[in-house]
Short mmCIF file of the C-alpha atoms (twelve columns), coordinates in Angstrom:
data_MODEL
# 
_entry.id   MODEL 
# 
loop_
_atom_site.group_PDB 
_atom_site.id 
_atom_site.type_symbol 
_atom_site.label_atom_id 
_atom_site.label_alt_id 
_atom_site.label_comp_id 
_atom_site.label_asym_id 
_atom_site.label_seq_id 
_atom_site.Cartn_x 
_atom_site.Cartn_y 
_atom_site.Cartn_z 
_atom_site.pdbx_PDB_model_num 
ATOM 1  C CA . UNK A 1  155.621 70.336 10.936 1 
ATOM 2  C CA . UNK A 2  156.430 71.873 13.916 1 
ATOM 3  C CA . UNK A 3  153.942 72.908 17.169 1 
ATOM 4  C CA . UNK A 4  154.150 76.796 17.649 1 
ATOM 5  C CA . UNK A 5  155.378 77.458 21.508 1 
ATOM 6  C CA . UNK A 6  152.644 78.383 23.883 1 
ATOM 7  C CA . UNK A 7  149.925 76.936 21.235 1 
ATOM 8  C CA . UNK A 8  149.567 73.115 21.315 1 
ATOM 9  C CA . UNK A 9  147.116 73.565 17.826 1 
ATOM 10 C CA . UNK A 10 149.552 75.629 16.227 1 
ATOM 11 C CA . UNK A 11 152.048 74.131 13.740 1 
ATOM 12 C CA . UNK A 12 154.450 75.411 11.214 1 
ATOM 13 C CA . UNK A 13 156.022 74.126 8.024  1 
ATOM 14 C CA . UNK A 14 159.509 75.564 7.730  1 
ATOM 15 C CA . UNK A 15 162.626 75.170 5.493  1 
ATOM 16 C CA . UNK A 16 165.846 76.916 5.229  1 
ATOM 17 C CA . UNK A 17 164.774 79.458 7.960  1 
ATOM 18 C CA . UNK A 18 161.805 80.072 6.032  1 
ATOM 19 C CA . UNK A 19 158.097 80.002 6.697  1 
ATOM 20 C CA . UNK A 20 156.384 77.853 3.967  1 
ATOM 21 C CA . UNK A 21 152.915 76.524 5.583  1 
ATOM 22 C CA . UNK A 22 150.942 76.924 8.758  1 
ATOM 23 C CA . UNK A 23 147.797 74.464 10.125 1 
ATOM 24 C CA . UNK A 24 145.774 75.112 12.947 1 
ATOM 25 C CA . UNK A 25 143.461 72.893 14.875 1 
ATOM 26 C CA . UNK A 26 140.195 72.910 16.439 1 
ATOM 27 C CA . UNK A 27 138.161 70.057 17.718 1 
ATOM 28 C CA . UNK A 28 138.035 68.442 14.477 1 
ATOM 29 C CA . UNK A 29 138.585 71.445 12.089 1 
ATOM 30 C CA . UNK A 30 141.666 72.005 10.389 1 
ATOM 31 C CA . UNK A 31 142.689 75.687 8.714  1 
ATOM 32 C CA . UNK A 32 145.625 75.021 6.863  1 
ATOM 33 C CA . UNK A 33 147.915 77.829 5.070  1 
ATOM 34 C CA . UNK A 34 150.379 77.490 2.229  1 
ATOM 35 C CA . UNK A 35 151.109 78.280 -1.307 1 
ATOM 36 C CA . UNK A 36 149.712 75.729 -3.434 1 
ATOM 37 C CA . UNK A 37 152.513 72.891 -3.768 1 
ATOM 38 C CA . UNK A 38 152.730 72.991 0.522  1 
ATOM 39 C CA . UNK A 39 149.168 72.477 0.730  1 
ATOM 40 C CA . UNK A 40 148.947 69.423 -1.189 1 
ATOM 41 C CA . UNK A 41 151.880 67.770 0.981  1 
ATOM 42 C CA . UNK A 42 150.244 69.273 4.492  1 
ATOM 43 C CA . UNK A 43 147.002 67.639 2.879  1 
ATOM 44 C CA . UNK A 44 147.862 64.465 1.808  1 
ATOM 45 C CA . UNK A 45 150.106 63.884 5.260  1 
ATOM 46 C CA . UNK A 46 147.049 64.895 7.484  1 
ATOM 47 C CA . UNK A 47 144.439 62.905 5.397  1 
ATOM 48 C CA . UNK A 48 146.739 59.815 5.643  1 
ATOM 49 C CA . UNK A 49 146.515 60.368 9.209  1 
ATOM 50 C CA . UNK A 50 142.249 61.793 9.528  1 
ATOM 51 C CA . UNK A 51 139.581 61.168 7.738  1 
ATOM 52 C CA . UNK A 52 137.930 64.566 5.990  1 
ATOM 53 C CA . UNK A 53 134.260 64.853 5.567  1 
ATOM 54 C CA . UNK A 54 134.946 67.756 3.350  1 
ATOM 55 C CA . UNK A 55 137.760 70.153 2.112  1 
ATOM 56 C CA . UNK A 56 136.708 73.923 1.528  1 
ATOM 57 C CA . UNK A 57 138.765 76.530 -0.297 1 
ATOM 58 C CA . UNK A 58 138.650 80.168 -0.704 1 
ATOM 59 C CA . UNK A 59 135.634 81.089 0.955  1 
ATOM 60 C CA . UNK A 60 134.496 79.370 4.146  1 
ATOM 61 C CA . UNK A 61 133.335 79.533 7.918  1 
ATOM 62 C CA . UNK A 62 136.294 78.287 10.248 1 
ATOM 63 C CA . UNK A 63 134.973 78.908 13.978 1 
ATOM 64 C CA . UNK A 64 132.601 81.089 13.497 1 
ATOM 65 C CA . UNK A 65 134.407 83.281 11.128 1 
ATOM 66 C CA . UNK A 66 133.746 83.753 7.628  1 
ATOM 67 C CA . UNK A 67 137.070 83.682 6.020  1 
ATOM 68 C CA . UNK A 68 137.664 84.741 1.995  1 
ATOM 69 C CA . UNK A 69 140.701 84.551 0.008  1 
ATOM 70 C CA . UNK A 70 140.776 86.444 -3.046 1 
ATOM 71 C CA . UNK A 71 143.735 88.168 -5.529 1 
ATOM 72 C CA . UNK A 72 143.478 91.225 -3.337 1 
ATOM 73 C CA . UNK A 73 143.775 89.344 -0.214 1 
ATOM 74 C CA . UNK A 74 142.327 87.759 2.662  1 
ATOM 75 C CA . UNK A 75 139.373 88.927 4.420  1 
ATOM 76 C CA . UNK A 76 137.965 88.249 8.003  1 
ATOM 77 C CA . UNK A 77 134.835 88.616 9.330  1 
ATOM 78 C CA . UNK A 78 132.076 87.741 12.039 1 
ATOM 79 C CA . UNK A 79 128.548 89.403 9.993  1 
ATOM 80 C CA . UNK A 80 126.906 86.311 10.994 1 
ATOM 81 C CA . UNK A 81 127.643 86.430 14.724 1 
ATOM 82 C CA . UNK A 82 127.095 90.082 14.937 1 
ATOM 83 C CA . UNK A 83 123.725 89.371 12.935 1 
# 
């Protein structure tokens, strides 16, 4: 993993030139991005590291946004703030 520059929470999983997985941090949040076999090693490596009260997958609030991933995509929204 390697910090993004300009972003201190920002940190990318590359190989080869190519982008495989992405994590970002806040306070004690992690959003972590990857095909499946890169998010089990980002995973593991962090939970070695940080102790998780809870792991949340396809649909779930990260800062305030309501985040979904589905087979049509990935969809972003704030209903609950605007609410």
């Amino acid at each position: 993993m390697k910090s993004v520059s300009g972003d201190d929470a920002f940190f990318t999983l590359n190989r080869e030139g190519e982008l495989l997985g992405m994590t970002v941090l806040h306070v004690d949040d992690f959003l972590v991005a990857g095909n499946k076999k890169i998010m089990k090693i980002i995973s593991s490596t962090l939970k070695k590291r940080f102790t998780f009260g809870k792991t949340e997958l396809d649909k779930f609030k990260f800062t305030g946004l309501n985040i979904e991933h589905t087979e049509q995509g990935i969809y972003v929204d704030q209903i609950d703030y605007i609410q």
